[in-house]
C-alpha positions as CSV (number, residue, x, y, z in Angstrom):
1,X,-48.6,-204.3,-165.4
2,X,-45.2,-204.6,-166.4
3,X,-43.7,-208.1,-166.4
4,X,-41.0,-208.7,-163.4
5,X,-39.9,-212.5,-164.3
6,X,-36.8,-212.7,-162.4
7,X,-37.8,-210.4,-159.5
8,X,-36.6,-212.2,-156.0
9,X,-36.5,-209.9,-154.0
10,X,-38.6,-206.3,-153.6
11,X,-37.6,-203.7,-150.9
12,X,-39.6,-200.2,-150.3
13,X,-37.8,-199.4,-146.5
14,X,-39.3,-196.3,-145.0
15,X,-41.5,-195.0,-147.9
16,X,-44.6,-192.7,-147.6
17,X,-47.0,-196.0,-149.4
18,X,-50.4,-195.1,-151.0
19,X,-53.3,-197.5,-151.9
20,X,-52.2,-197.7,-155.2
21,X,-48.7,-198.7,-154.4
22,X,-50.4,-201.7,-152.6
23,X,-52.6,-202.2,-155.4
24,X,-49.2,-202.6,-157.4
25,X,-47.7,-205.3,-154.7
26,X,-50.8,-207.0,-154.4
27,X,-50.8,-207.7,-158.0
28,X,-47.1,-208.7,-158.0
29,X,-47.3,-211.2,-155.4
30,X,-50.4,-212.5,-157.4
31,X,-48.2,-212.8,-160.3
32,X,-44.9,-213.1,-159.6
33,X,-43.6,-216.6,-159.3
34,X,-40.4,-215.8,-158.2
35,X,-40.3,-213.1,-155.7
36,X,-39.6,-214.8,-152.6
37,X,-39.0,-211.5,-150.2
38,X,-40.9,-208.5,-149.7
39,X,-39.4,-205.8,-147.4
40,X,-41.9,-203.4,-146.3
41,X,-40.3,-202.8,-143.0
42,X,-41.1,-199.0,-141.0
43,X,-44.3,-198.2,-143.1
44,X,-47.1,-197.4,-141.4
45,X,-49.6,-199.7,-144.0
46,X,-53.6,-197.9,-143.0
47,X,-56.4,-200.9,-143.1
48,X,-57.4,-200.3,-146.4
49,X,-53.9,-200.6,-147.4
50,X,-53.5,-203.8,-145.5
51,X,-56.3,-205.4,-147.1
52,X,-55.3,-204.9,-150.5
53,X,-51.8,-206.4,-149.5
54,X,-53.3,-209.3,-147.7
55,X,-55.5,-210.6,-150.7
56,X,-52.2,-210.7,-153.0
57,X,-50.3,-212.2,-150.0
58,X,-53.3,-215.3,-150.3
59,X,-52.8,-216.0,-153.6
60,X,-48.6,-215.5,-153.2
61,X,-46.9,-218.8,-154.8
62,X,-43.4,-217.9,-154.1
63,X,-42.9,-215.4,-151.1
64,X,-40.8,-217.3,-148.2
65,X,-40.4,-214.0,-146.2
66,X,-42.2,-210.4,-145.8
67,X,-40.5,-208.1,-143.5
């Protein structure tokens, strides 16, 4: 994964999302320490999807606000 060291805030507004793009955040918010704003705002996000968002949102250090 490519290194986002000054990433604060992340924004993918009305996008068609696919597990793999999840995969990506989940493993960003895992990493990143600090990104403190993820907009995901009018995607539909299927369970599978959600659950691979939720276990990076756990181990999050830095994100104050998801949207």
């Amino acid at each position: 994964m490519p290194t986002f060291k000054n990433l604060r805030h992340f924004t993918l507004r009305k996008s068609n999302l696919n597990l793999k793009i999840y995969e990506f955040l989940s493993d960003l918010l895992e990493k990143s320490i600090k990104l403190t704003e993820l907009d995901l705002s009018d995607n539909r996000i299927p369970p599978e999807s959600l659950k691979k968002l939720n276990e990076g949102l756990l181990k999050s250090r830095s994100l104050k606000c998801i949207l």
